[in-house]
C-alpha positions as CSV (number, residue, x, y, z in Angstrom):
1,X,0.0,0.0,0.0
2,X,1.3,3.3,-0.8
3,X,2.3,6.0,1.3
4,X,0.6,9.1,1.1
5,X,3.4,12.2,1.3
6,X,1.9,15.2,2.5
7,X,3.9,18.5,1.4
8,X,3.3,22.1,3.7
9,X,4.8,25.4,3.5
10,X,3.8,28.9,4.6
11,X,4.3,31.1,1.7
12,X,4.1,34.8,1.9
13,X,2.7,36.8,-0.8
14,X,3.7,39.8,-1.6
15,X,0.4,41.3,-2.2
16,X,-3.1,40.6,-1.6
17,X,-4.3,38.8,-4.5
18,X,-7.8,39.9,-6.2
19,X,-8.3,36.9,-7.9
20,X,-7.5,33.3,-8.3
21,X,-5.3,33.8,-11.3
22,X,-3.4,36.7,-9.6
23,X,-2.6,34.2,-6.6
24,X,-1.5,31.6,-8.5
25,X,1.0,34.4,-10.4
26,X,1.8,35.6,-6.9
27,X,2.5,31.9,-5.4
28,X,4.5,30.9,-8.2
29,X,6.7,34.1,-8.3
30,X,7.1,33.7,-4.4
31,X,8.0,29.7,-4.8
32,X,10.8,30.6,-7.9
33,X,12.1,33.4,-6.0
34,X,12.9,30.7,-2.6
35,X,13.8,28.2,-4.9
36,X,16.5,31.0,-6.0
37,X,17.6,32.0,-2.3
38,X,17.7,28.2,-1.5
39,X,20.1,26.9,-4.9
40,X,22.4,29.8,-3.9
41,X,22.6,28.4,0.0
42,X,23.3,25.2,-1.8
43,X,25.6,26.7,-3.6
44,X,27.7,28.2,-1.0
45,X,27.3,24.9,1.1
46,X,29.0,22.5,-1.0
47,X,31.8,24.8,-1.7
48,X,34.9,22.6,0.1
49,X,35.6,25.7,3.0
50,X,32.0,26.2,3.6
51,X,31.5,22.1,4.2
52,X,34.7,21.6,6.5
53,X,33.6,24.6,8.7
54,X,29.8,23.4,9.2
55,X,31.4,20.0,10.0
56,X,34.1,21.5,12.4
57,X,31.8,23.2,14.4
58,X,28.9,21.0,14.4
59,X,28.1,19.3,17.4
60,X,25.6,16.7,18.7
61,X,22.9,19.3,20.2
62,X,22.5,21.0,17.3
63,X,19.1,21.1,16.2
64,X,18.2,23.7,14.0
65,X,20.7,25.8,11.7
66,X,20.7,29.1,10.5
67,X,22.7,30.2,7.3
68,X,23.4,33.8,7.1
69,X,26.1,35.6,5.0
Protein backbone atom coordinates (compact mmCIF):
# COMPACT_ATOMS: atom_id res chain seq x y z
CA UNK A 1 0.00 0.00 0.00
CA UNK A 2 1.33 3.31 -0.78
CA UNK A 3 2.28 6.04 1.34
CA UNK A 4 0.58 9.07 1.12
CA UNK A 5 3.41 12.23 1.31
CA UNK A 6 1.86 15.24 2.48
CA UNK A 7 3.86 18.51 1.37
CA UNK A 8 3.35 22.09 3.72
CA UNK A 9 4.80 25.42 3.50
CA UNK A 10 3.75 28.90 4.63
CA UNK A 11 4.26 31.05 1.66
CA UNK A 12 4.05 34.84 1.87
CA UNK A 13 2.74 36.77 -0.83
CA UNK A 14 3.68 39.83 -1.64
CA UNK A 15 0.43 41.35 -2.17
CA UNK A 16 -3.12 40.62 -1.60
CA UNK A 17 -4.33 38.80 -4.54
CA UNK A 18 -7.76 39.94 -6.25
CA UNK A 19 -8.34 36.94 -7.92
CA UNK A 20 -7.45 33.28 -8.25
CA UNK A 21 -5.25 33.84 -11.30
CA UNK A 22 -3.35 36.69 -9.56
CA UNK A 23 -2.60 34.21 -6.58
CA UNK A 24 -1.49 31.65 -8.45
CA UNK A 25 0.97 34.36 -10.41
CA UNK A 26 1.85 35.57 -6.87
CA UNK A 27 2.55 31.87 -5.42
CA UNK A 28 4.47 30.85 -8.23
CA UNK A 29 6.66 34.09 -8.35
CA UNK A 30 7.13 33.66 -4.38
CA UNK A 31 8.03 29.74 -4.85
CA UNK A 32 10.80 30.56 -7.86
CA UNK A 33 12.09 33.45 -5.97
CA UNK A 34 12.88 30.67 -2.59
CA UNK A 35 13.78 28.19 -4.86
CA UNK A 36 16.54 30.99 -6.05
CA UNK A 37 17.56 31.97 -2.26
CA UNK A 38 17.67 28.19 -1.47
CA UNK A 39 20.06 26.93 -4.91
CA UNK A 40 22.45 29.84 -3.88
CA UNK A 41 22.59 28.38 0.00
CA UNK A 42 23.32 25.17 -1.76
CA UNK A 43 25.58 26.74 -3.62
CA UNK A 44 27.74 28.19 -0.95
CA UNK A 45 27.30 24.87 1.08
CA UNK A 46 28.99 22.49 -0.99
CA UNK A 47 31.83 24.79 -1.74
CA UNK A 48 34.93 22.60 0.08
CA UNK A 49 35.57 25.69 3.04
CA UNK A 50 32.02 26.19 3.60
CA UNK A 51 31.51 22.14 4.20
CA UNK A 52 34.72 21.63 6.51
CA UNK A 53 33.62 24.65 8.72
CA UNK A 54 29.81 23.37 9.23
CA UNK A 55 31.43 19.98 10.01
CA UNK A 56 34.14 21.49 12.36
CA UNK A 57 31.79 23.22 14.37
CA UNK A 58 28.91 21.03 14.39
CA UNK A 59 28.12 19.26 17.40
CA UNK A 60 25.60 16.66 18.66
CA UNK A 61 22.91 19.33 20.22
CA UNK A 62 22.54 21.03 17.34
CA UNK A 63 19.05 21.09 16.16
CA UNK A 64 18.24 23.68 14.01
CA UNK A 65 20.72 25.79 11.69
CA UNK A 66 20.68 29.14 10.49
CA UNK A 67 22.70 30.20 7.26
CA UNK A 68 23.41 33.77 7.09
CA UNK A 69 26.09 35.64 4.97
Amino acid sequence: MPIATIIQRDIKLKSKPTSGLQAYNLLIEAINEEVEELQTILSELSESEAKQCFIREWNPNIRSVSVHD
